[in-house]
C-alpha positions as CSV (number, residue, x, y, z in Angstrom):
1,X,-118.1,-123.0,51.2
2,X,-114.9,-124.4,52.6
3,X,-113.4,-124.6,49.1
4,X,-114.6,-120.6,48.4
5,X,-113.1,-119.8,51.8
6,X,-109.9,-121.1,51.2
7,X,-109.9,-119.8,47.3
8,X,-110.5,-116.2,49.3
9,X,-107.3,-116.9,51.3
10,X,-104.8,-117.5,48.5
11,X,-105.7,-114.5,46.9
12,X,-105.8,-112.4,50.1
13,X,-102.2,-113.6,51.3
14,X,-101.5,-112.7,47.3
15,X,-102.7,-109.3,47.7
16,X,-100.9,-108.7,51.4
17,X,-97.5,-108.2,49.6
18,X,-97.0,-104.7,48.2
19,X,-94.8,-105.7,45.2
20,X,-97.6,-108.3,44.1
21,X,-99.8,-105.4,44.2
22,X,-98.1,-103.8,41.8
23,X,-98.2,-106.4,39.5
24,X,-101.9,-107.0,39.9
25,X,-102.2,-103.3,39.3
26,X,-99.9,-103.3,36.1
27,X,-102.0,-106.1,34.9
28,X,-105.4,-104.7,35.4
29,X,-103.8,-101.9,32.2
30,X,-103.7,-105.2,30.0
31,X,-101.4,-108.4,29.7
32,X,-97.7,-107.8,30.2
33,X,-94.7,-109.7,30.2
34,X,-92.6,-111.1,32.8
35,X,-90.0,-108.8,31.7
36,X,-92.6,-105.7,32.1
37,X,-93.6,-106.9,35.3
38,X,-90.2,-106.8,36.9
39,X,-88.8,-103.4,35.3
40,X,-90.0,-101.2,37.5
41,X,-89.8,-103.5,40.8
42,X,-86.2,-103.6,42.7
43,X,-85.5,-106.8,43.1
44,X,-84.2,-109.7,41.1
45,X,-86.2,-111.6,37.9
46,X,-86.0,-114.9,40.2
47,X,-87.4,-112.9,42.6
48,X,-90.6,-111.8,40.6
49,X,-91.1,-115.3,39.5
50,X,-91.6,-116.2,42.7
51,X,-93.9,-113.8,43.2
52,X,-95.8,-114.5,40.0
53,X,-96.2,-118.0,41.4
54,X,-98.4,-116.9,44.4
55,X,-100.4,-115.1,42.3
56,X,-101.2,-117.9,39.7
57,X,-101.7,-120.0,42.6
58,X,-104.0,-117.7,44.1
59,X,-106.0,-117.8,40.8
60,X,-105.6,-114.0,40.4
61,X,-102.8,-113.7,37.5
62,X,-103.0,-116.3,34.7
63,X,-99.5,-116.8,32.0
64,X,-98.4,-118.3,29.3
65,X,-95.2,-119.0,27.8
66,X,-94.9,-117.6,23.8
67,X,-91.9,-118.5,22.5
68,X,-89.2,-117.3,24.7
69,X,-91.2,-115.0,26.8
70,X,-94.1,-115.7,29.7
71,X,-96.9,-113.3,29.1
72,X,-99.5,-112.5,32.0
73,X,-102.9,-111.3,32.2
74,X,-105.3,-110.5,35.3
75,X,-107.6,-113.4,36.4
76,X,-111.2,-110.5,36.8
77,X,-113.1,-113.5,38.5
78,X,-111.2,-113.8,41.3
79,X,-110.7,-109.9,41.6
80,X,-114.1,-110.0,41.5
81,X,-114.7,-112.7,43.9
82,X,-112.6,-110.8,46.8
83,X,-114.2,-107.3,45.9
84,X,-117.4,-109.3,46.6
85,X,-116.5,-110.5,50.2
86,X,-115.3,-106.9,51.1
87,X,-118.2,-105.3,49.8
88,X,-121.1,-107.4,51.7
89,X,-118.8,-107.0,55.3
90,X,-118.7,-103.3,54.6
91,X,-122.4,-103.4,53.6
92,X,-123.3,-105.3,56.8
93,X,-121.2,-102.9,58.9
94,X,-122.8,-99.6,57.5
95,X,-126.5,-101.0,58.3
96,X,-125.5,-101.7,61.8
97,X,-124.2,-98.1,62.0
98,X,-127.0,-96.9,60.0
99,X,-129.3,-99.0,63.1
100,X,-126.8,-97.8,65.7
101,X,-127.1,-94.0,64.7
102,X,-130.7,-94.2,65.1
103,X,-130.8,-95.8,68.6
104,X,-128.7,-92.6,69.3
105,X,-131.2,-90.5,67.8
106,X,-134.1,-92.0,69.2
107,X,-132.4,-92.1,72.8
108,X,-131.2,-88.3,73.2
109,X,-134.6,-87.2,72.6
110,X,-135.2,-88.9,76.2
């Protein structure tokens, strides 16, 4: 559990910066380079390295070098995973609405 829970974090703390978002969005399209990662982002190549690195660390973006160029692809599992442990919190919080809207109901009519 520990290990999920702290597998959940990296990729969270990934996914809090806006410009990483855009790479994980680019990447969802298909595998891209670093080069195609950073064209449309304002900041230096470095820069977009160093983002790249807390998203392979998180487990979300996997790369490889070919030849003289890294190419990157999405890691879906790990998507997957955090889509997971937002889904069942939202789940659990619309049933206790759901329960909570009928306690209303069912007290007005008193």
């Amino acid at each position: 559990m520990f290990r999920a829970a702290a597998h959940l974090d990296l990729a969270f703390q990934a996914l809090a910066d806006p410009s990483r978002r855009a790479m994980v969005d680019r990447l969802i399209q298909g595998p891209a380079t670093v080069s195609e990662l950073a064209k449309p982002l304002a900041m230096s190549l470095p820069g977009v390295m160093q983002h790249l690195a807390v998203l392979e660390a998180s487990g979300l973006v996997v790369s490889e070098k070919r030849g003289r160029s890294r190419t990157c692809r999405i890691e879906p599992k790990v998507l997957s995973q955090a889509e997971q442990w937002i889904t069942e919190r939202r789940l659990l919080w619309e049933r206790r609405l759901d329960r909570l809207g009928q306690f209303l109901d069912e007290t007005k009519d008193n």
